[in-house]
N, C-alpha and C positions, 0 to 999 in steps of 0.2 A: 600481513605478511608482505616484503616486498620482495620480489624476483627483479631480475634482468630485465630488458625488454631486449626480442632479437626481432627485427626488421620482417614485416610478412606473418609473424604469428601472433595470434591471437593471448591476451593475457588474461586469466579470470584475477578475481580479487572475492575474497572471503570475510566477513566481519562476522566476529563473534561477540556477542551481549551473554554475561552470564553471570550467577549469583552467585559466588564463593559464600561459604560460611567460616569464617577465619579472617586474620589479619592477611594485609600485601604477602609480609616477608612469607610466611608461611605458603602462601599461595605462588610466589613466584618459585620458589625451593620444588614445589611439586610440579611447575609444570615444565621449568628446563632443565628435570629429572628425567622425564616421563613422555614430554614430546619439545625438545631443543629446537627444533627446526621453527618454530612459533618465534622464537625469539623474544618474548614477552618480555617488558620492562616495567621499571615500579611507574612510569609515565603513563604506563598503559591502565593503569588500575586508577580506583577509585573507593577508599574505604567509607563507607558508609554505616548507620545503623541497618537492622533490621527492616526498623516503621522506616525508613528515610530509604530505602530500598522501594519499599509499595508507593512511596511518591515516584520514586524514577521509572517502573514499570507501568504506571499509569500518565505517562510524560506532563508530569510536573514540574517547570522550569526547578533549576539547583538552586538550593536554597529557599526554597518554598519553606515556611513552616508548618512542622508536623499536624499542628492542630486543625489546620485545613480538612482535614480527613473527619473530626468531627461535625463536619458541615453535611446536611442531608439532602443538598441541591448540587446535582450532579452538577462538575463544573465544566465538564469536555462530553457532548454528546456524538460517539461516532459509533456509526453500522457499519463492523466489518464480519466478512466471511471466515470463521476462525473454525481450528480443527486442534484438539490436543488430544496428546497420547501420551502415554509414559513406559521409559524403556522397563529392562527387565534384567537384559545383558547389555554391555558394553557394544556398541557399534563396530566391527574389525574394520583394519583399513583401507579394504576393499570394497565395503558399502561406502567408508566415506568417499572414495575416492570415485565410486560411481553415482552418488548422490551429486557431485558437483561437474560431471559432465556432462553436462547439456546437450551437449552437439550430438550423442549417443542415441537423443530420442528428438531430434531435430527440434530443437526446442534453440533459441537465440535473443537476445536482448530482452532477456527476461530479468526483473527484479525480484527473488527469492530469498523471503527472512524467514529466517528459523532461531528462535528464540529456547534458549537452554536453560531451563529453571531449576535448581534443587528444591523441591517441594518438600521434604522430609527430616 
């Protein structure tokens, strides 16, 4: 998303990764249905398979092929601190909207990913 910039304030910036199950068109119809201010373009998308989906979540350069996956030596070893949950309801936009101020709990030049998977 980009904003204005006004002289003296501060700007956040938002990146969202996330799995559609459906083609572009389909997916761009629903989300500058649903939330326009996103401003989502077919630019911003990237159709993929499924399997060719679990390369990119496991950061597999583009265009790896698939079969790499039948390989049983781990090819990326990384130790991270990782936490998943799964919603239940919809987030209102008041959570999100306090999920992304920071400054609310003195928190600043932090780097915060949250990754949004459709698991179902």
């Amino acid at each position: 998303m980009n904003s204005s910039f006004r002289t003296g304030e501060k700007t956040k910036r938002a990146t969202f990764l996330t799995l559609f199950l459906g083609d572009s068109e389909k997916l761009l119809s629903l989300m500058n249905e649903t939330f326009p201010p996103l401003r989502l373009k077919q630019s911003d998308c990237t159709e993929m398979s499924w399997v060719e989906s679990v390369l990119f979540w496991t950061n597999f350069p583009a265009g790896t092929p698939v079969n790499i996956l039948l390989s049983r030596v781990p090819q990326i070893l990384t130790h991270l601190k990782r936490k998943s949950d799964y919603l239940k309801n919809p987030i209102p936009k008041q959570g999100l909207e306090f999920i992304f101020e920071n400054d609310r709990i003195g928190i600043s030049n932090v780097y915060i990913q949250s990754l949004w998977r459709n698991n179902g």
